[in-house]
C-alpha positions in Angstrom: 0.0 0.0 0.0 1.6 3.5 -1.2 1.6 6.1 1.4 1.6 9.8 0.3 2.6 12.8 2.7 -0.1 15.2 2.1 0.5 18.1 4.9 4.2 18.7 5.8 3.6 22.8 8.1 5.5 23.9 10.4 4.6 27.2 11.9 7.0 29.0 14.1 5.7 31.1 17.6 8.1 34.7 18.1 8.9 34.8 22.2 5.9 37.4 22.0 3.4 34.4 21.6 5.3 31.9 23.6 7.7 31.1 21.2 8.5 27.0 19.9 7.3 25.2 16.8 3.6 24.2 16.0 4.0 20.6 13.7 1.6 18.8 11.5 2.3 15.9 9.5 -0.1 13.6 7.6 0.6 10.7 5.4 -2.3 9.2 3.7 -3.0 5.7 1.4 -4.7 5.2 -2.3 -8.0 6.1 -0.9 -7.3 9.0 1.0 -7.4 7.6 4.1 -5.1 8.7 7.0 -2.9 6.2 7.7 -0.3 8.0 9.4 0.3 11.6 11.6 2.4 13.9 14.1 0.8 16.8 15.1 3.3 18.2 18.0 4.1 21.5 19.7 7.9 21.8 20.2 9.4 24.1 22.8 12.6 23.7 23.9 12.9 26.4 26.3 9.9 24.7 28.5 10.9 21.0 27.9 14.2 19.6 27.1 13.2 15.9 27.0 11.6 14.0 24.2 13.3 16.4 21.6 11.5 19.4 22.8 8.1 17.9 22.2 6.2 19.6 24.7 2.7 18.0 23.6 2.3 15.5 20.5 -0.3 13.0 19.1 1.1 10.3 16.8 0.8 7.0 15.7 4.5 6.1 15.2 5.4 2.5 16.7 2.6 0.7 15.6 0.1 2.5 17.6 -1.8 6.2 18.7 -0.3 7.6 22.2 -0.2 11.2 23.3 3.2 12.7 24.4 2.8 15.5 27.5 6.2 16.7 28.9 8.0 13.5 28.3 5.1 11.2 29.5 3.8 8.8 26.7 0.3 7.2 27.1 -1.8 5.2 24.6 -5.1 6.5 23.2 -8.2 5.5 22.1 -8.7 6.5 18.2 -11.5 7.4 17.3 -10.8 9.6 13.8 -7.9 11.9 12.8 -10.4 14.4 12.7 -10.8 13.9 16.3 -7.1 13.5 17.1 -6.7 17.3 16.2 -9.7 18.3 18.0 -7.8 16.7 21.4 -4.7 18.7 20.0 -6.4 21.2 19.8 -8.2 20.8 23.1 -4.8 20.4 24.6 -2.8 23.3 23.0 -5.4 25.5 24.1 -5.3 24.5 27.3 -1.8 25.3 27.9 -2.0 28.7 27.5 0.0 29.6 24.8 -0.4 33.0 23.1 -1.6 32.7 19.0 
């Protein structure tokens, strides 16, 4: 089955707005389905660990976690399109300036 990258952004936050790196990558098969994703916040200035992931949903490894300051939990899936509402949800919730 051929996997195609479809979203490859990378948006990055001045100091002003908190500063880091907003990520979004999606990888999808024949149909259009999405087979594969990293949607992750990256800041290294408030976590060093995990490569500066700070918060992350992917489904590397053969299955969906959540990364949160270095802790890695599985996750139910539901959708992607609910996968970047919890991102979403999450980002939000940390209070970083937009």
């Amino acid at each position: 089955m051929a996997e195609r990258k479809i979203i490859d952004e990378s948006f990055t936050l001045s100091r002003k707005r908190g500063n880091g790196i907003l990520r979004r990558e999606v990888w999808v098969d024949e149909e259009g389905r999405v087979v594969r994703y990293n949607l992750a916040y990256i800041n290294h200035a408030l976590f060093a660990g995990d490569h500066g992931r700070v918060l992350g949903y992917d489904n590397a490894h053969g299955y969906h976690h959540r990364h949160y300051f270095g802790t890695v939990e599985p996750i139910h899936f539901v959708s992607f399109t609910d996968i970047e509402a919890r991102f979403e949800q999450d980002w939000l919730a940390l209070g970083i300036k937009t």
